[in-house]
C-alpha positions in Angstrom: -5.2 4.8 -24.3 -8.4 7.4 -24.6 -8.8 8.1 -20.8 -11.8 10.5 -21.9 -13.7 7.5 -23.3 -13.1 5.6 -20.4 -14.2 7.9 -17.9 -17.2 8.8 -19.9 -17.8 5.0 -20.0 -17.5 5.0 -16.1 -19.5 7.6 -15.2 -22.2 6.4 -17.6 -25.6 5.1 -16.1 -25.0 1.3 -17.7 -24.6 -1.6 -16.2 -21.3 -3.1 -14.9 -21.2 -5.6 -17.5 -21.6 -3.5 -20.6 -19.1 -0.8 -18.7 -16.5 -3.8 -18.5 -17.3 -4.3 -22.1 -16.9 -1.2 -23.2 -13.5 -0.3 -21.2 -12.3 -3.9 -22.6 -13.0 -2.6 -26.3 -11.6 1.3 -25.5 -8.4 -0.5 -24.3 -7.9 -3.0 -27.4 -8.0 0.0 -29.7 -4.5 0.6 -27.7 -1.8 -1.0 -29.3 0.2 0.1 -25.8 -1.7 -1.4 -23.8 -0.2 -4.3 -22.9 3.0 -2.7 -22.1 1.1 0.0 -19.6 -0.8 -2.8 -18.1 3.1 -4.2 -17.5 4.3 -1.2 -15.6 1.2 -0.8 -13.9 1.4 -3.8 -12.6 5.0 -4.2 -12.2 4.8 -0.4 -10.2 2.6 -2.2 -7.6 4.4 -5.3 -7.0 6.9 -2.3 -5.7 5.3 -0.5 -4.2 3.7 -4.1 -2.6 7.1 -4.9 -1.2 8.2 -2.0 -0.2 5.0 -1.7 2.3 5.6 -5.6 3.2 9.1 -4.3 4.6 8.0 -1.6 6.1 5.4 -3.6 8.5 7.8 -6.0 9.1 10.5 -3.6 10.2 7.7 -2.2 12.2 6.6 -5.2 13.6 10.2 -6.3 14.3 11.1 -3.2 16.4 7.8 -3.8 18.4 8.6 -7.3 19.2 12.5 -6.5 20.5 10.5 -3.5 22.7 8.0 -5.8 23.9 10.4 -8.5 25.0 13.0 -6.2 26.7 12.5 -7.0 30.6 13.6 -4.0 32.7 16.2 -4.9 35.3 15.8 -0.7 37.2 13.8 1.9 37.7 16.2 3.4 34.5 15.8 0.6 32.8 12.2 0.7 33.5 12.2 4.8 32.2 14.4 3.7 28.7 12.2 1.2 27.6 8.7 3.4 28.7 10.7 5.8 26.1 11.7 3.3 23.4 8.0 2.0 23.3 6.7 5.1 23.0 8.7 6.2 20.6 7.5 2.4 18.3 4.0 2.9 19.3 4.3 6.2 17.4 6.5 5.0 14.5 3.6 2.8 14.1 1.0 4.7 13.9 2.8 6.8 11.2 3.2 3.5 8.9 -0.2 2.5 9.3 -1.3 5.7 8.0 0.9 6.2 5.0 
């Protein structure tokens, strides 16, 4: 794959169209391609799930938080903590 062409072709002052065309016809020259295109693809369907996990462990641990009633004032300070500590565990996911 000649990445040089096909950031030359990007950063060209053409139209979308003819860019498409061009990358298209840069990429057939490959006879790799398919294969790349494979992994590529089969890299973000990883990556895909492994985020789709992530939010719903995140989203999980919120929900047992959020439904915990406190019973005492200890109870009361544990559960302040735990949600807390998920409010920030959160925040870190959403901005991986």
């Amino acid at each position: 794959m000649d990445l040089e062409k096909i950031k030359a072709i990007v950063n060209s002052d053409i139209s979308k169209e003819h860019q498409e065309s061009l990358i298209v016809t840069v990429l057939s020259q490959d006879k790799n391609v398919i294969p790349n295109i494979l992994n590529l693809l089969e890299r973000e369907r990883i990556q895909q799930k492994e985020l789709l996990l992530d939010t719903n462990l995140e989203l999980s641990r919120a929900l047992v938080i959020m439904n915990k009633n406190p019973e005492s004032r200890s109870a009361k300070k544990i559960i302040n903590e735990e949600r807390i500590f998920v409010v920030e565990e959160i925040k870190k996911h959403y901005k991986k």
